[in-house]
N, C-alpha and C positions, 0 to 999 in steps of 0.2 A: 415544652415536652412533658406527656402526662411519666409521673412518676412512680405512680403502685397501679398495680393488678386491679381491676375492678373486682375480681373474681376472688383471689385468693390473697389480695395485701401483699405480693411481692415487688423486691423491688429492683433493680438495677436492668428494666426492661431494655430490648434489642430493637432496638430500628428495623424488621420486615418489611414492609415494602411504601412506595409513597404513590402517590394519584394527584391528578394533575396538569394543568399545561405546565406550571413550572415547577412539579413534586413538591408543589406546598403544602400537602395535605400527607400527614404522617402517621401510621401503623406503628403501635412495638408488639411484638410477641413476649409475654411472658416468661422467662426460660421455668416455670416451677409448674404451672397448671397447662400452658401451651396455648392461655386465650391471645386471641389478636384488640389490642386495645386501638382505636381511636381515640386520638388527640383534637378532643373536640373545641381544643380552644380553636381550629382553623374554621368552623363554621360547620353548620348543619343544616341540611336539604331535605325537607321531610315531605313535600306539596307536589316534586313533581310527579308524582306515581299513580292522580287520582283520578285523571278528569278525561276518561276514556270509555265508552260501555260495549261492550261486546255483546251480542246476542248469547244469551246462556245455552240455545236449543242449539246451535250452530254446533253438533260435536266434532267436527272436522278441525275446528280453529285450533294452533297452537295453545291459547289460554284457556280454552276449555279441554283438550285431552289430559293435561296433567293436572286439572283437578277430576277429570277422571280416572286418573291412576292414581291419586289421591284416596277419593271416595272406594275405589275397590282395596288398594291398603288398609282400609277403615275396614271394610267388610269381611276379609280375610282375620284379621285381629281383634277385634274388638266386639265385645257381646252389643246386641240391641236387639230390637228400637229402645229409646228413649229419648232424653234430653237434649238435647244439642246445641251449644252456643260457639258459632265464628267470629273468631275477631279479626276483622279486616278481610271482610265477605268478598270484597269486588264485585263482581258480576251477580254472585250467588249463585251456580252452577254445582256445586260443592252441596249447600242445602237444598238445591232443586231435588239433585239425586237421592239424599238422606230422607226427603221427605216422602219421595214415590217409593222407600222401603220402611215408612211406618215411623221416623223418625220425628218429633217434638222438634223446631225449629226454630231458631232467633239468628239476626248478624247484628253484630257491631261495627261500625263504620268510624271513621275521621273524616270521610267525603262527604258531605249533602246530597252531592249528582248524586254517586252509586248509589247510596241509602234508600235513595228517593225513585231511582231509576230497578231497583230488584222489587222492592214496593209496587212500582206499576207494573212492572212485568210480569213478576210472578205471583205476589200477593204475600209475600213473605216480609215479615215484619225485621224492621233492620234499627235500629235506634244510631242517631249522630251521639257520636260519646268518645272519651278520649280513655283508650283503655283503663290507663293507670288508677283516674277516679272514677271508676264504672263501678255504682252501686245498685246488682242485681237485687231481686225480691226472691229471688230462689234459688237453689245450685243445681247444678249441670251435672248428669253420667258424662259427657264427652265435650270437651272446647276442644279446638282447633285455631292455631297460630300456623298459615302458609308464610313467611315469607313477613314478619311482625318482629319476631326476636330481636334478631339483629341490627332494629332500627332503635329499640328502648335503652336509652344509656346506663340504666345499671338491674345488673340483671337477675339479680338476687332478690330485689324488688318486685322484680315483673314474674320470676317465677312463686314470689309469693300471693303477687292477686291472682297468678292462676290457680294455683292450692283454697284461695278461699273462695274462689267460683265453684269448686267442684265436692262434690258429695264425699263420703268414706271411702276408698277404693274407684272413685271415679277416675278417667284415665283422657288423657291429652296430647296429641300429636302435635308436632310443631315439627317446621320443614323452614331450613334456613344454608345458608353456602356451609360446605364444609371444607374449611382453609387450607386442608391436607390432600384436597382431589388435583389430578394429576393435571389438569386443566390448568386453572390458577395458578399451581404453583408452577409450571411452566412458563406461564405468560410472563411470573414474576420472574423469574428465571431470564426471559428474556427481554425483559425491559430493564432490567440493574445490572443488567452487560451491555446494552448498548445494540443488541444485537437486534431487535425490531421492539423500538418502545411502545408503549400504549397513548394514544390521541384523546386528548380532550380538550374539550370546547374552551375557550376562555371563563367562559361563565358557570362551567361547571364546579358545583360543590357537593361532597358527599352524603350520601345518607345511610351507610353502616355506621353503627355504632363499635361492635365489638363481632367478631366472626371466632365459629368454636370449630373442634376439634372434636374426635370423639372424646380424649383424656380432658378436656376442658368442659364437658358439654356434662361426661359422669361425674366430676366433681360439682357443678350447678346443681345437679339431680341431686345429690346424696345432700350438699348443704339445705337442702329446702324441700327435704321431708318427698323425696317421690323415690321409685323405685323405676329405669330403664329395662323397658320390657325388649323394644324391638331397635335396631339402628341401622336403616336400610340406605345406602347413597345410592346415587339415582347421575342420569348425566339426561336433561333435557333436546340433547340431538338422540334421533332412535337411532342413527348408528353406530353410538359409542354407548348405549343405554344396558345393552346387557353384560358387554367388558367390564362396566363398570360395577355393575350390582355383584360377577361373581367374585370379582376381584377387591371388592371394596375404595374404591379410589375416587366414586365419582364427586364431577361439582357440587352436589347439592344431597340433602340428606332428610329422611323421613324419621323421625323417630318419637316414640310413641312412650310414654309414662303413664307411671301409676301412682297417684296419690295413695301414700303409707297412713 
């Protein structure tokens, strides 16, 4: 059982929810900052996420529109062109669009395929690197993290190379589950009743690290020097997508900083 907060050192964490065919994989929730901690002694799944390539021009596809609701979040909030660095491109869809509006472009990969596969398709330069010791030659007006946070085990850390990727006032969106959307915590709701549990494979192991909250996600920001400008949840079914934005509840979350 992990015992402190990764986030804020607290201790005497609460069991939230487990994963699983036999709930061997354990969650505690914080009760002081409200992060979701992974107990990573049960193992870590980082590899199955990569080896898939989508057409980036395909805008119809599910994995291309929400990085086109991405990229137009960016365009709504953030000044440019300039700089631009994604980490954990995938397809590159994301820099496609950035770069047909004047944008400076790179991706960072852990895939080969992908890296190697946005390189031939679009011509955009994508480096194999593993964030953590990713030593740029320049800094960045804007990174972007889709769907990355979540996966790096401590995260104080991770928002620290992102602060030293980015310029004076340069700014960074990161989009990752937000543990408080009505979704999740429903399902969790009905899987520790008994009342319809969640299925998984024998072979499955997980690959969140740690899943935030808003109150978890502004204490991150504030310990490591950035300032939270935008925090927009988002629910990737379009039926439940604008309940969820007026209401703030959805699965998943956009939000947007500013290096202090």
């Amino acid at each position: 059982m992990i015992t402190r907060c990764r986030l804020c050192g607290a201790e005497e964490l609460k069991l939230y929810y487990t994963q699983g065919d036999r709930d061997q994989y354990e969650y505690y929730r914080c009760p002081r900052c409200g992060l979701v901690n992974y107990d990573l002694s049960g193992g870590l799944d980082q590899g199955k996420y990569a080896e898939r390539y989508i057409d980036p021009r395909e805008s119809d596809h599910r994995l291309n529109r929400l990085q086109t609701e991405s990229y137009r979040f960016l365009k709504s909030n953030v000044p440019g062109p300039g700089r631009l660095l994604e980490v954990g491109c995938g397809n590159g869809r994301l820099l496609m669009l950035a770069r047909e509006n004047g944008w400076e472009v790179r991706g960072l990969e852990l895939s080969p395929f992908l890296a190697e596969s946005v390189r031939q398709h679009l011509g955009i330069e994508v480096e194999v690197a593993d964030f953590m010791s990713y030593q740029p030659e320049e800094e960045y007006d804007l990174v972007v993290l889709r769907h990355v946070l979540e996966h790096l085990p401590e995260p104080l850390a991770a928002m620290g190379k992102i602060r030293s990727l980015l310029r004076s006032e340069g700014n960074a969106l990161l989009e990752f589950p937000n543990v408080e959307g009505w979704e999740p915590r429903f399902k969790h709701f009905l899987h520790r009743s008994g009342i319809r549990r969640m299925k998984y494979s024998p072979d499955y192991v997980p690959g969140h690290c740690n899943e935030f909250c808003r109150s978890s996600f502004a204490l991150l920001v504030q310990k490591t020097g950035f300032e939270l400008q935008r925090w927009l949840t988002y629910s990737d079914r379009p039926i439940l997508d604008l309940p969820c934005r007026l209401i703030g509840c959805g699965r998943k979350v956009r939000a947007l900083i500013r290096r202090t």
